[in-house]
C-alpha positions as CSV (number, residue, x, y, z in Angstrom):
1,X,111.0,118.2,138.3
2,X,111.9,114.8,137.4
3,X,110.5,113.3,140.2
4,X,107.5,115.1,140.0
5,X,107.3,113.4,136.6
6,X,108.1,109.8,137.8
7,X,105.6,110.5,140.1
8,X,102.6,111.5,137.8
9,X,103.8,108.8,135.2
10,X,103.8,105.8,138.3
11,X,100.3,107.7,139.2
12,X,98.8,107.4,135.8
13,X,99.8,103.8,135.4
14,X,97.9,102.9,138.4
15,X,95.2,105.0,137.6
16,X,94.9,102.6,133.9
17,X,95.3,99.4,135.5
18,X,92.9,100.1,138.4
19,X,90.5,101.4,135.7
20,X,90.7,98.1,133.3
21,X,91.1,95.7,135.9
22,X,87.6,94.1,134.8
23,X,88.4,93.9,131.7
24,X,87.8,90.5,130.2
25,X,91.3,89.4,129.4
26,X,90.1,85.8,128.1
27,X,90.6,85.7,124.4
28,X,90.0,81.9,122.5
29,X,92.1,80.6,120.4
30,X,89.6,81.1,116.7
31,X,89.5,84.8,118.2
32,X,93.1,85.4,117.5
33,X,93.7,82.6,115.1
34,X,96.6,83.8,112.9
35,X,97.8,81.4,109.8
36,X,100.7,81.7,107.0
37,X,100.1,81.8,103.7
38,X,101.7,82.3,100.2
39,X,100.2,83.7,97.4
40,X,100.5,84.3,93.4
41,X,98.4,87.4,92.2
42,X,97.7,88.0,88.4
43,X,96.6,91.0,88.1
44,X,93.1,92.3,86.6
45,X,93.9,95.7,87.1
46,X,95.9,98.4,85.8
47,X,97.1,102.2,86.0
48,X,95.8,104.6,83.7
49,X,97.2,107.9,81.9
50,X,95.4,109.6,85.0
51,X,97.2,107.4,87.4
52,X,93.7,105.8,88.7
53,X,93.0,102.1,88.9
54,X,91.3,100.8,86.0
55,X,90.1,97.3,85.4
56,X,91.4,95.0,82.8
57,X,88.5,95.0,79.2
58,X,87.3,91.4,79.0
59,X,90.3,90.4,77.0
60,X,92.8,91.2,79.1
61,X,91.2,89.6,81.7
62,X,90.6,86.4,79.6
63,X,94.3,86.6,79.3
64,X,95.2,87.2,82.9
65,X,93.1,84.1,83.8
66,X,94.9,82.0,80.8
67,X,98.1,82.9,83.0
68,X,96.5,81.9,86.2
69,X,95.7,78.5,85.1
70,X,99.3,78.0,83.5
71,X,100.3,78.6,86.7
72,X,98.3,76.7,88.7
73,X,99.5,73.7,87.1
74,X,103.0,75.1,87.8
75,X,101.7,75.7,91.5
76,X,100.5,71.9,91.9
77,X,104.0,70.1,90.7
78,X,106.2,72.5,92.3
79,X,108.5,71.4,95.5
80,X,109.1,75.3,96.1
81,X,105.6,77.2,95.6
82,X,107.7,80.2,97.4
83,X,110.1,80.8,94.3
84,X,107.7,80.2,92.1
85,X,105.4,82.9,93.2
86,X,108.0,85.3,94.2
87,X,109.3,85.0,90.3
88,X,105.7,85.6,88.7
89,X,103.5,87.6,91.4
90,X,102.1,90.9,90.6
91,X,101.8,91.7,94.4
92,X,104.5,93.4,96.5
93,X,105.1,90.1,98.8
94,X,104.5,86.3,99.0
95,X,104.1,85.3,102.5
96,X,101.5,86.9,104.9
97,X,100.6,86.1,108.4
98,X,97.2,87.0,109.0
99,X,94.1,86.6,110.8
100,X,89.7,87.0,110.1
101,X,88.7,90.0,109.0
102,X,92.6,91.2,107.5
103,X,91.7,90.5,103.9
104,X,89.1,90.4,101.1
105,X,86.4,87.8,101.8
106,X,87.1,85.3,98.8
107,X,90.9,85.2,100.1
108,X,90.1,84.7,103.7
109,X,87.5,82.1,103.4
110,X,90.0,80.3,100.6
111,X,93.0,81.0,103.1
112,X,91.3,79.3,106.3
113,X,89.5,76.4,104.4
114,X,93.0,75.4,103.9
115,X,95.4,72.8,105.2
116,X,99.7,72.9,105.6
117,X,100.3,72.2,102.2
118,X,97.6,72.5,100.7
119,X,97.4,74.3,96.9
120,X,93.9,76.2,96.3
121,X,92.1,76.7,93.6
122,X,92.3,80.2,91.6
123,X,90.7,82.4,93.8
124,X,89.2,85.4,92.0
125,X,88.9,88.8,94.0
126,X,88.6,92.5,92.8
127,X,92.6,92.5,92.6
128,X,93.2,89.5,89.8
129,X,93.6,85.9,90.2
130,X,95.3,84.4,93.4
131,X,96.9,81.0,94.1
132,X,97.2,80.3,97.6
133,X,99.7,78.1,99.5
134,X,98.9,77.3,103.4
135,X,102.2,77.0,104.8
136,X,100.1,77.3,108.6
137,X,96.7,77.2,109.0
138,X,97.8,77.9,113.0
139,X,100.8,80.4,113.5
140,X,101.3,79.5,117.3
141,X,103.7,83.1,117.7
142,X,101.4,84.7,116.0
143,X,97.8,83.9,117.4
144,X,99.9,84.9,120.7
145,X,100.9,88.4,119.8
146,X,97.2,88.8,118.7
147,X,95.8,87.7,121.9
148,X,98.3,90.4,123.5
149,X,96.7,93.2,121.0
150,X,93.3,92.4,121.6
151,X,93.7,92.6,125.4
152,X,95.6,95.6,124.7
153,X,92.7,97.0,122.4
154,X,89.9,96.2,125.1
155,X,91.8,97.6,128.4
156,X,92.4,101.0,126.2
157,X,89.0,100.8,124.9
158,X,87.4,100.8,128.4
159,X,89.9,103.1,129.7
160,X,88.8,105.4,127.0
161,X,85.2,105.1,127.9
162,X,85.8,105.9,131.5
163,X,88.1,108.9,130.6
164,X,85.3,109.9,128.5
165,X,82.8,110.3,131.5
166,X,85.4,111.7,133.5
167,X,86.5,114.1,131.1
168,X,82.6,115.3,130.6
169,X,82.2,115.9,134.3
170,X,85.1,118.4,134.2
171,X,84.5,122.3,134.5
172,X,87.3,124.0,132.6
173,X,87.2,127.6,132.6
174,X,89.4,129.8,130.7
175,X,90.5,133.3,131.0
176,X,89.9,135.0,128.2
177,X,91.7,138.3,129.5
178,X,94.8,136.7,130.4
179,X,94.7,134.3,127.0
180,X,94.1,137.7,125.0
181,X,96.8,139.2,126.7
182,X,99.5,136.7,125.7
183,X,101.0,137.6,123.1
184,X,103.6,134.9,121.0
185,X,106.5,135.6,118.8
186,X,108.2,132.6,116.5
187,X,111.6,131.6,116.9
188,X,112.5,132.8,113.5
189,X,110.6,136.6,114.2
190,X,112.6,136.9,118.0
191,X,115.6,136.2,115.7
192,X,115.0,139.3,113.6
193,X,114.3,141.5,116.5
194,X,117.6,140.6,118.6
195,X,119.4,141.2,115.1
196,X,117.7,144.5,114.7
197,X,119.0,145.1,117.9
């Protein structure tokens, strides 16, 4: 039994790579360009009674920008933007390693305009007010695992299309009389019956 289940596992592996051995397993460097950055969110939302998401009334969000300012200038004389944010964030985390298409569009366009060391500007999304740090605008590690994923993503997707085909051009036919015939009993109702025993 257990070499008839190397076996099929061995099989099935050659089966895949056979079947994706075209696939295009060139991926640039902008493709799977990952950078770090750090970021400061004021909020300009908040929970209601309901527990829904609610957006700040103008005042509030006159204030939450007021904030964001103070804090930019904070931002732009610190030697530690990390402690700084991690002390007055309303997000979960500071640093995030990420890459196109991960995040809102007015973060991602701020984060890869940016250079190592760079402050921004307060960048305004649906969330609040973010100040971003570039600690990397290329993560070497990073853009490398992301090359790996999107190799990995392309060889299943082909695979997928083949099995697809495959899987179409099989007959299955089912028995209804032996299916109907079956007839299954829970572990917790054969438990019962042997007790009633």
């Amino acid at each position: 039994l257990v070499m008839n289940i190397f076996r099929d596992d061995l099989l099935k592996q050659k089966v895949y790579e056979a079947a994706t051995l075209d696939v295009d397993t060139e991926v640039s460097d902008e493709e799977a360009k990952q950078i770090t950055i750090q970021h400061l969110l004021v909020k300009t939302q908040k929970t209601d009674e309901t527990g829904l998401t609610v957006d700040f009334t103008d005042e509030e969000k006159a204030e939450a920008r007021k904030k964001a300012e103070e804090l930019l200038k904070q931002a732009k004389e610190t030697d530690d933007f990390y402690k700084l944010a991690e002390a007055n964030t309303d997000d979960g985390g500071v640093e995030y390693t990420f890459g196109k298409g991960e995040m809102v569009k007015e973060f991602e366009e701020a984060a890869f305009a940016m250079k190592p060391g760079e402050v921004s500007d307060i960048v305004e999304t649906a969330y609040g007010f973010h100040i971003l740090y570039c600690v990397s605008d290329f993560d070497e590690d990073a853009t490398q695992e992301r090359k790996e994923e999107i190799i990995a993503q392309r060889q299943s997707e082909a695979f997928q299309t083949l099995y697809d085909k495959w899987y179409s051009e099989v007959k299955i036919k089912v028995n209804d009389e032996l299916w109907d015939s079956l007839t299954f009993i829970s572990e917790e109702a054969k438990t019962e019956t042997e007790g009633n025993k």
